[in-house]
C-alpha angles and dihedrals in degrees: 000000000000088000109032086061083051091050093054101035088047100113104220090067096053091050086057092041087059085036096060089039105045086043090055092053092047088049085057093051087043087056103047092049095057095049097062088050084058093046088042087051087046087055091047100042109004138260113012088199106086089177092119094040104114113166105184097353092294118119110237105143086078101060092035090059095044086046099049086043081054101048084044087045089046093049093044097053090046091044115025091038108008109052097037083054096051096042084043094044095055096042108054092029118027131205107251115233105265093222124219118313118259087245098048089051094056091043081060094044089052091046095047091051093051085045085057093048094062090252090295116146 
């Protein structure tokens, strides 16, 4: 029991647990929002749904209208998810400046001392 208290009160499962839950809501709300592009591309063009579209007996429709709900997908997730957290993100938390690399340091050292030597090796 000892463990099995352990298993379920480790945090890093909880966090996926909320994780998992709170991913499956957004993918609703993704979903719904691309729904009603594609309704609002079936008012300004027609029908958002290709399916029947069949030029030359070859069914097309199909592919054209999962390939139009990707790129909408796509352009939902970048702009409506993607830009504002990363605007958000360095904002309100800034990368640090990641300094100079330990190599490159001791590659000026070495250069300093020799400047200060006159240039003799």
């Amino acid at each position: 029991m000892v463990g099995f208290r352990s298993f379920v009160l480790r945090g890093n499962l909880v966090e996926l647990a909320v994780a998992f839950v709170m991913g499956t809501a957004f993918a609703t709300v993704v979903t719904a929002m691309v729904n009603l592009i594609m309704g609002l591309i079936g008012k300004i063009g027609g029908q958002p749904d290709f399916t029947a579209w069949k030029p030359g007996g070859l069914p097309v429709g199909a592919f054209v209208t999962a390939l139009l709900a990707f790129l909408v997908l796509a352009a939902v997730i970048y702009f409506l998810v993607v830009k504002p957290y990363t605007f958000a993100k360095e904002r309100y938390f800034p990368s640090e400046d990641a300094g100079t690399p330990a190599d490159v340091a001791v590659l000026e050292e070495i250069r300093d001392l020799l400047a200060a030597r006159g240039g003799r090796v």
